[in-house]
C-alpha positions in Angstrom: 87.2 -160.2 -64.5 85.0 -159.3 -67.4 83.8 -155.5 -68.0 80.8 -156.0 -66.3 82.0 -157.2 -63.2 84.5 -154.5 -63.1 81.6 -151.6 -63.4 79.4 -153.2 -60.5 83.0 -153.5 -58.8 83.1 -149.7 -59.2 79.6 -148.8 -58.8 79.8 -151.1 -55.3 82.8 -149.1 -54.5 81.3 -145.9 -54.8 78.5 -146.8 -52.9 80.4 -148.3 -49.5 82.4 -144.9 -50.1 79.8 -142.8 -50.2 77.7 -144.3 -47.2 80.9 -144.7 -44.7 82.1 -140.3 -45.7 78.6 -139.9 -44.5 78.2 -142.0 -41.5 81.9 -141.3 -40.4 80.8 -137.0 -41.1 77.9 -137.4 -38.4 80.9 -138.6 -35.9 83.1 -135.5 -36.6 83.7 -133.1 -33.9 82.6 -135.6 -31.3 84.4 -137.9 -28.6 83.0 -140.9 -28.2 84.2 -143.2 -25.5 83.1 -146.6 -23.7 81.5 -146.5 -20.1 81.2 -149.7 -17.9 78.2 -149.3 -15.7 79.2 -152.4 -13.5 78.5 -155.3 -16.1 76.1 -152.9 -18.5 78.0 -151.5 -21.2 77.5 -147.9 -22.5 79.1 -145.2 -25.0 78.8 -142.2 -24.0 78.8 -139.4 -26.9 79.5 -135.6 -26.6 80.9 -132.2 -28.1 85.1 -132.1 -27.5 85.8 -129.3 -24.8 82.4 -128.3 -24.8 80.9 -126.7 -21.7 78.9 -129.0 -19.1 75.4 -129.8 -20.6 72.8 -132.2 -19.9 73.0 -135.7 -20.4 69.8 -138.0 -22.3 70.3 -141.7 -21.5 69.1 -143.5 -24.3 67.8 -147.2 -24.3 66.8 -149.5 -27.0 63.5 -152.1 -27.9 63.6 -155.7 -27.6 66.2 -157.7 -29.5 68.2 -154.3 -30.2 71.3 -152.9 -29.4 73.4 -149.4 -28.5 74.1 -149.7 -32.2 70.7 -148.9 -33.2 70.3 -146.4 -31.4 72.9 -144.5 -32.7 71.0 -141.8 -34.7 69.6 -140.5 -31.9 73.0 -140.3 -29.8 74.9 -138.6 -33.1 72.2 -135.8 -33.1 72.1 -135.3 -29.6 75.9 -135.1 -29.2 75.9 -132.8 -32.2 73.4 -130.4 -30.6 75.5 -130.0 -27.3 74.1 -132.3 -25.4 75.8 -135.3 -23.7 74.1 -138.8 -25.1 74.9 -142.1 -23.5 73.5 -145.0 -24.8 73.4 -148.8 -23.4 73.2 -152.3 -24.1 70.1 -153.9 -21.9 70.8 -157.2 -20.2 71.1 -160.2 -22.7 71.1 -157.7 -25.4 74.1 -156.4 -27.6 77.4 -156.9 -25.9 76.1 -157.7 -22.5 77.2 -160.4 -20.9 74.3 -160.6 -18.3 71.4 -162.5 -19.4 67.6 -160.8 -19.2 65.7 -162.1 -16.4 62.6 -162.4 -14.4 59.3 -162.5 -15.9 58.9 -161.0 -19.2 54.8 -161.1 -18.6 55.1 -159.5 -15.2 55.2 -155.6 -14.7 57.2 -156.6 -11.4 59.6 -159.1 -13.4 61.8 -158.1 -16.3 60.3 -154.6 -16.5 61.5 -154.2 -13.0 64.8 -155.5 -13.4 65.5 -153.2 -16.8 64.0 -150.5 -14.9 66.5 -150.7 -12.3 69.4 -151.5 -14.9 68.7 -147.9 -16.4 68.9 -146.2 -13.1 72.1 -147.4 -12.8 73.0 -146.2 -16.4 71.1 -142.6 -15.2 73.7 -142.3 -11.9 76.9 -143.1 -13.7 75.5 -140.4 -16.4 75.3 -137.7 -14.0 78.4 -138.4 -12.6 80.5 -137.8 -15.3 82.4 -134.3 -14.9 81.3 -132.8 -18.2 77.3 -132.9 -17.2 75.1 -130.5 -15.5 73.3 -132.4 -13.4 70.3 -132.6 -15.5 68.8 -135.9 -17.2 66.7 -136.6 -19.7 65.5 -140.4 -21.1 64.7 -141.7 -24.4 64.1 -145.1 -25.6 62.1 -146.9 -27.9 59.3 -149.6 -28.5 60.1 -152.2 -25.6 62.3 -149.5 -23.7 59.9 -146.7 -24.0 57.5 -148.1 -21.2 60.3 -148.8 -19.3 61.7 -145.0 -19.5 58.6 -143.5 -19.0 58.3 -146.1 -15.2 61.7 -144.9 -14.4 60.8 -141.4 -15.1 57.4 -141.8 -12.8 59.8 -142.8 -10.0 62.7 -140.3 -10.6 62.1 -137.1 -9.8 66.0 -136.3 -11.3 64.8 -136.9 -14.8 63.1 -133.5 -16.4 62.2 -134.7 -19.9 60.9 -138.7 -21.3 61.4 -139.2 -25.4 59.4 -142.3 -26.4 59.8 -143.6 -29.5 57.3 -145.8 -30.9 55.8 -146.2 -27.1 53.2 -148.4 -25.7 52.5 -147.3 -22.0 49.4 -148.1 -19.2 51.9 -146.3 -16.9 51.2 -142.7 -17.8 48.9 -140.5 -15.8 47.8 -136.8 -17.0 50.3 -134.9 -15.0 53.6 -137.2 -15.0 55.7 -138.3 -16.1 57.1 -134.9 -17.0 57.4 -132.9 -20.1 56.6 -136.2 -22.5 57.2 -136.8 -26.0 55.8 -139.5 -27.8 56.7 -140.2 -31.7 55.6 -142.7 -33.9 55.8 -143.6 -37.3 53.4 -142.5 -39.9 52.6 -146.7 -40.2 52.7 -147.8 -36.6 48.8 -147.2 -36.3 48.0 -148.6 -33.5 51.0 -146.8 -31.5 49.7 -143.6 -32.7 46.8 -144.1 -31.3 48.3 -144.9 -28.1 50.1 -141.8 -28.3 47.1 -139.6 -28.7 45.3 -141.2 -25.9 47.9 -140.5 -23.4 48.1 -137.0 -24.6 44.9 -136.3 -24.2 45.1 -137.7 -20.7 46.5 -134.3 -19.5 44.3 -132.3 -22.4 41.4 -133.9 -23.8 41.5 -131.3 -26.8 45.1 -132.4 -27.8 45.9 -133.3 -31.1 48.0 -135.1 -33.1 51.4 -132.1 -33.7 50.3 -130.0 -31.2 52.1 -129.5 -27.9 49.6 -129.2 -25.1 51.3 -127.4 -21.3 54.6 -125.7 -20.8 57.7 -127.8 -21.4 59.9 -125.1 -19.4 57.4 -125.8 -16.1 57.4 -129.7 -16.7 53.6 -130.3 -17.7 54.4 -130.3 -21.7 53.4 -133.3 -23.3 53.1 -134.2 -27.8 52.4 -136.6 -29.8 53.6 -136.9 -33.2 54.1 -139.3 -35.8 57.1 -139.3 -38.7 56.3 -139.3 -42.4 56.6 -142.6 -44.2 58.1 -144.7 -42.0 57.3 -147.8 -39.8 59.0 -148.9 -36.5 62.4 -149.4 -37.2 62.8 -146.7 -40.0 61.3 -144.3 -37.2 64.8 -144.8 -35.7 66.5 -142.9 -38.9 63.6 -140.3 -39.4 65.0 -136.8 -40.0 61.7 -135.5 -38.7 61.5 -138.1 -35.9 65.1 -137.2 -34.7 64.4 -133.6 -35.3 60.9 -133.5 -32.9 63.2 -135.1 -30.6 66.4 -132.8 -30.7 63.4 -129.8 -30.4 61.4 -130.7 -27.6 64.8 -131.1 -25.6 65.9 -127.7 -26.3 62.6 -126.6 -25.4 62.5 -128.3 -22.1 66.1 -127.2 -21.1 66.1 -123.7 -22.4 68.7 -124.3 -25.3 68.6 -123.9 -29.3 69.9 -126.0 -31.8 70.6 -125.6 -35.5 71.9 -127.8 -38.6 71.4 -131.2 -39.7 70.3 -134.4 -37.8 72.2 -137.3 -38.1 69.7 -139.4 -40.1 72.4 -142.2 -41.0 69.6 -144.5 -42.3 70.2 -143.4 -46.2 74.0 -143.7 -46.2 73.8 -147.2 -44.0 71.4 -148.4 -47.0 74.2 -147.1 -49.5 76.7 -149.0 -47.3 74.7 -152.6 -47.1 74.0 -152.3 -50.8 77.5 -151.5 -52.3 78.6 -154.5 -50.1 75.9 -156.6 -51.6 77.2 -155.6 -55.0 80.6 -156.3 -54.9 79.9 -160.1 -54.1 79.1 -159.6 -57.6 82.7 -159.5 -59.0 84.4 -161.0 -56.0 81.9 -164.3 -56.3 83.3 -164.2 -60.3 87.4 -164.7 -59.0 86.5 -167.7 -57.5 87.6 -171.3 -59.4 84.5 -172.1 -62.1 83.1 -174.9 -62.0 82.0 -175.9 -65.7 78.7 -178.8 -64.8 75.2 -177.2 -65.0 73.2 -179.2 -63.0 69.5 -179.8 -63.7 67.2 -178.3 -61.7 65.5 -181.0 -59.4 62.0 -182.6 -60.8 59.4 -180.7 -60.1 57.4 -183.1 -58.3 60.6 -184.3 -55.5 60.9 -179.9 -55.2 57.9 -179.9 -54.1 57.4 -182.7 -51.8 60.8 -181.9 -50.7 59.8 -178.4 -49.3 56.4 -178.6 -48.4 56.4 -181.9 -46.7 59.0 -180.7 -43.9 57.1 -177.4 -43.4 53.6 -179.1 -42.9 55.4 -181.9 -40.5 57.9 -180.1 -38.9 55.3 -177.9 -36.4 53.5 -180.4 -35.6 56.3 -182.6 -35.0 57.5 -180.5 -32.1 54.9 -180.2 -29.9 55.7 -183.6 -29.0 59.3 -182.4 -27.6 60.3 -179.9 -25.4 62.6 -177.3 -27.2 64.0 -175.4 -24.2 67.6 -175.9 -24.3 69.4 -172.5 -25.2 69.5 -169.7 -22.7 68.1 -167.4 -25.6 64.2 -166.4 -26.2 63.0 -169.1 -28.6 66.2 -169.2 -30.6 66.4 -172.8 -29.2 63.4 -173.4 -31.1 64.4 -172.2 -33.8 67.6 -174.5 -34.4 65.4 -177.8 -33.8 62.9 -176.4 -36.1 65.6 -175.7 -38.8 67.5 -178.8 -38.0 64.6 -181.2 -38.5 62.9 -179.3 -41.1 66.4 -179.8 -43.2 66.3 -183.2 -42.3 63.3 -184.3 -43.5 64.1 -182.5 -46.6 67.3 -183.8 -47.6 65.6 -187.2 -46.8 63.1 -186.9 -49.5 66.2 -185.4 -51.7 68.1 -187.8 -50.8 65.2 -190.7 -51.7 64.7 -189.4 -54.9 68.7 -189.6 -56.1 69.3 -185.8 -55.3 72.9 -185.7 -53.3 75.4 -182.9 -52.0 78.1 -183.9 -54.1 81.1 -181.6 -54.4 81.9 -179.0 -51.4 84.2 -176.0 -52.8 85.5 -175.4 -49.3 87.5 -172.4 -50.4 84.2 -170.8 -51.6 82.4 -171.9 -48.5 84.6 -170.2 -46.8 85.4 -166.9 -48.6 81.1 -166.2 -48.7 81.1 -167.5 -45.3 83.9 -164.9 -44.0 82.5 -161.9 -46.2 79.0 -162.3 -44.8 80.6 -162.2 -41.2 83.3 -160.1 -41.2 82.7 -157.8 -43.9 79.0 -157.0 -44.2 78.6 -158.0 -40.5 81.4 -156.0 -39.7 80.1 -152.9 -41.2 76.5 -153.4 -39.9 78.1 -154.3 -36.3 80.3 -150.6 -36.3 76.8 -148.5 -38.1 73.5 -150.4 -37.7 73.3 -153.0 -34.9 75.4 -155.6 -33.0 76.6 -158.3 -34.8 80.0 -158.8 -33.1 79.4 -161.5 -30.6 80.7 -161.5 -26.9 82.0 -165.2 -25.8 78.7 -165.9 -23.9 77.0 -166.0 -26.9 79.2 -168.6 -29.4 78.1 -171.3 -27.7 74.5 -170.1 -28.8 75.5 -169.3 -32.3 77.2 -173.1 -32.8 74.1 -174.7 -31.0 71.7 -172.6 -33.7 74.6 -173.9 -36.4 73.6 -177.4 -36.2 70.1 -177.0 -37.2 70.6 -174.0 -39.9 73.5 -175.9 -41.5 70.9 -179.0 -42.8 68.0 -176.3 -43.5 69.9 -174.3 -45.8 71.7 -177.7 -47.5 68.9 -178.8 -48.4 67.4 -175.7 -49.6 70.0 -174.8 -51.9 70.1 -178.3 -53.2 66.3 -178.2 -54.2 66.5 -174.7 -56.1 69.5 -175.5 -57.9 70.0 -175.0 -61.1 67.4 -174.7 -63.8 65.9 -171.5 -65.6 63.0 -171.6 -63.0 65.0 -170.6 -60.3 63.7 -167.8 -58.8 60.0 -168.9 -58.3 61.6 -171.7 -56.8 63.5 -169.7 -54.4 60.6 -167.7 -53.5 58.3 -171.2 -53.1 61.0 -172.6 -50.4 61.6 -169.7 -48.5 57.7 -168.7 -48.4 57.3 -172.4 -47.5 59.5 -172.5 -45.0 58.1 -168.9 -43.3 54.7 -170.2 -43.2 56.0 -173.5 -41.3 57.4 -171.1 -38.4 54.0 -169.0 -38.7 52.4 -172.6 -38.0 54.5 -173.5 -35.3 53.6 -169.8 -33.8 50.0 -170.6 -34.0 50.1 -173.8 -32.1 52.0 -172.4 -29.0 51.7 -168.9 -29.5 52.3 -167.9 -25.8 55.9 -169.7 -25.9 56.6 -169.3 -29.8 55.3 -165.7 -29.7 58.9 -164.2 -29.8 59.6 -166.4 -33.0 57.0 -163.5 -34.7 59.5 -160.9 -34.5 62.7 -162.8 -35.7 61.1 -163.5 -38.8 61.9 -159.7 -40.5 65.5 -160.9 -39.5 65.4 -164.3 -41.3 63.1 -162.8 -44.6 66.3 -159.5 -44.5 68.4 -162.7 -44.3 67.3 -164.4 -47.3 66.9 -160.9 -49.3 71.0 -160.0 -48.9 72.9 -163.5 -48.2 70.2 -165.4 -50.4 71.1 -162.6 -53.3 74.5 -163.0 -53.1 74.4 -166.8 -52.5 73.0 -167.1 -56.1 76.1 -165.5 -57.2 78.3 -167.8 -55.7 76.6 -171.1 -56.5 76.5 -169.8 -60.5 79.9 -169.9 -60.3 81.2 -172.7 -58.4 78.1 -174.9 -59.2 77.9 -176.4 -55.6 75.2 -176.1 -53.7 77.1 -177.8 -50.6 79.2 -174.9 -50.4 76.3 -172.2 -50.6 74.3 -174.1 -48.2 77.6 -174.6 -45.7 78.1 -170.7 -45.8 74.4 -169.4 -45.7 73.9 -171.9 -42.7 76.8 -170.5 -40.4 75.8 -166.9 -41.6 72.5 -167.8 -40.6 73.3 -169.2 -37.3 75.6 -166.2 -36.7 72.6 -164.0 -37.1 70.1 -165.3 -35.0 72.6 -166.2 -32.2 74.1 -162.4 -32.1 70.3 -160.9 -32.4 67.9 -162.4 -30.1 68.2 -161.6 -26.4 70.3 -164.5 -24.1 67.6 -164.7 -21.3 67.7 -166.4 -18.1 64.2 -166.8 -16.2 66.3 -167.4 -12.9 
């Protein structure tokens, strides 16, 4: 290992180091256990051998996880309260898949309401809470909370992150918060509507009723960040932590657990050290030349204009997971078509390094997945969903084959990363746009797949400098790929 690699070995060192002593500090001094409601599960999070306090059940957006939430349930826990968070139908670690009609107030809204309830009666009936309840929950969950809360008259307090509502009135539900980030525009603006519903003079900050009576009701917004960074805000969590004390008579003090900074720290050391670790694999000595200019860009522009097209002729549905099925055909016979033209024009797979395929293969999973699956967000899969991630495996392998084959090598080859990926992004922004009430879904995957190509892509380059095979880069990013997409979209049943 030359000097260099030993620094960033260091330097990556120090910074998983630093991120895990602060994410595993925001857990001290609390006990955090599992709790099965019936097939949901839930983690419940509280104070050791503190008195009975009030419990907040916290629920998360589409496509999330307890995981994500966790921010909320560290700070909550660390200011007395008891926080229990859960995994939604088809979402995380549950095994039950989402249901009903995702358009229909009376279909899945329903269904997720009543899933919550649950969550709410096994909360109170732990020994260590009061008997009082609050609900928080963000983006998807947040209208769902704030429908439960209209119909409980058990719940004193509704936290909505990042909400969109048509179910509030101007007296109920009771004592609502509503916090948005600085970005999320159009939510703020929801926000301030409904809290002018019960004032019309209410502004933006300002808390208009009495939260200790039930009629309080604010809408803020959180500095600089957008809707998923609103979930590590240290102001967000902080108008959170207040307006709970403030509806339950109790005062906290000290730090929130704004994990987002040290989970950054975290990702990135990881990210880093494939630096070093990529340089003990075996070296491969052949440069290859980077392929003609004219087959690169047939080869990824032809599949992206055909492939939407293409599959409106078929019907796609074949996975039990919101457009994910999609997805996989789309990858599958967009990485067809391009390692036909490849193929035409002389450009081959040639050698595999299997032990490489597998070492990047088993880092991205198990090591950087691991960490994001204990910190961030659910990566560990139950068995329902393996199935699903082998299906989505089929397609990604070919896609990302042929993509590493047509931006290898060459001094160009960072514009022509950027080309195929941007290429490939606008194909599933095409496909959107000709079935966009089906294929709508596929709109909010694609910050997954683009985070996807930032990290694995980064450290994929890495790899393939050193082993000079782009079938063992391709292999690896295409189960990584697949293991993302099958572990992150919701398993749905419309049964």
């Amino acid at each position: 290992m030359r000097l260099r690699h030993l620094a960033a070995a260091i330097v990556g060192l120090v910074l998983c180091g630093t991120g895990v002593w602060h994410l595993e500090a925001a857990r001290l001094g609390l006990t955090i256990t599992p709790l099965a409601v019936g097939t949901t599960p839930a983690t419940v999070y509280r104070q050791t051998d503190a008195a009975p306090a009030p419990v907040v059940v916290i629920a998360h957006g589409f496509a999330g996880s307890r995981q994500l939430m966790e921010a909320y349930a560290l700070t909550l826990a660390k200011a007395g309260y008891v926080a229990v968070s859960f995994d939604f139908e088809g979402h995380g670690r549950n095994p039950v898949p989402m249901s009903g009609d995702v358009s229909r107030i009376d279909g899945t809204t329903q269904l997720l309401m009543r899933e919550t309830g649950r969550v709410v009666d096994a909360a109170l009936a732990l020994p260590f809470v009061d008997g009082r309840v609050a609900l928080l929950g963000h983006s998807m969950a947040s209208d769902i909370i704030v429908r439960l809360a209209l119909e409980d008259p058990r719940v004193r307090a509704t936290v909505a992150i990042s909400m969109f509502s048509e179910a509030v009135t101007p007296s109920e539900p009771r004592n609502l918060l509503m916090v948005s980030g600085e970005f999320e525009g159009f939510l703020r603006a929801n926000a301030l509507a409904n809290a002018k519903l019960a004032d019309p003079t209410a502004a933006e900050g300002t808390t208009t009723g009495d939260p200790a009576s039930g009629s309080g009701r604010r809408a803020a917004s959180a500095p600089n960040v957008e809707h998923v960074g609103v979930l590590y805000s240290a102001a967000a969590l902080q108008e959170s932590r207040d307006w709970l004390d403030a509806v339950f008579g109790r005062t906290s003090a000290g730090p929130v657990a704004a994990t987002g900074l040290p989970i950054l720290l975290l990702m990135a050391g990881l990210v880093l050290l494939a630096w070093p670790l990529a340089s003990l694999l075996p070296r491969r000595e052949r440069h290859a030349e980077a392929v003609k200019l004219r087959v690169f860009l047939v080869a990824i522009f032809a599949p992206a204009v055909a492939t939407p097209p293409l599959l409106t002729l078929f019907d796609t549905r074949f996975l039990p997971v919101l457009v994910a099925d999609y997805l996989a055909v789309h990858l599958f016979v967009y990485g067809l078509l391009s390692l036909a033209i490849l193929a035409w024009n002389g450009v081959r797979i040639g050698h595999v390094a299997w032990a490489a395929a597998t070492a990047f293969a088993a880092y991205g999973i198990f090591v950087f997945g691991g960490a994001l699956d204990r910190y961030a967000a659910s990566f560990m899969p139950n068995a329902e969903r393996l199935p699903i991630v082998a299906a989505i495996a089929v397609g990604a392998i070919p896609y990302m084959l042929a993509d590493s084959l047509a931006t290898e090598g060459g001094r160009a080859r960072v514009w022509r990363v950027v080309a195929a990926r941007l290429a490939f992004l606008a194909s599933l922004g095409a496909a959107v746009a000709l079935d966009f009430e089906r294929l709508f879904f596929l709109l909010i995957i694609i910050p997954v797949i683009v985070l996807f190509f930032a990290v694995f892509g980064t450290m994929a380059g890495w790899v393939g400098r050193r082993t000079q095979s782009p079938g063992a880069t391709g292999l690896a990013l295409g189960l990584v790929l697949a293991w993302a997409v099958g572990v992150s979209f919701p398993i749905f049943s419309p049964g």
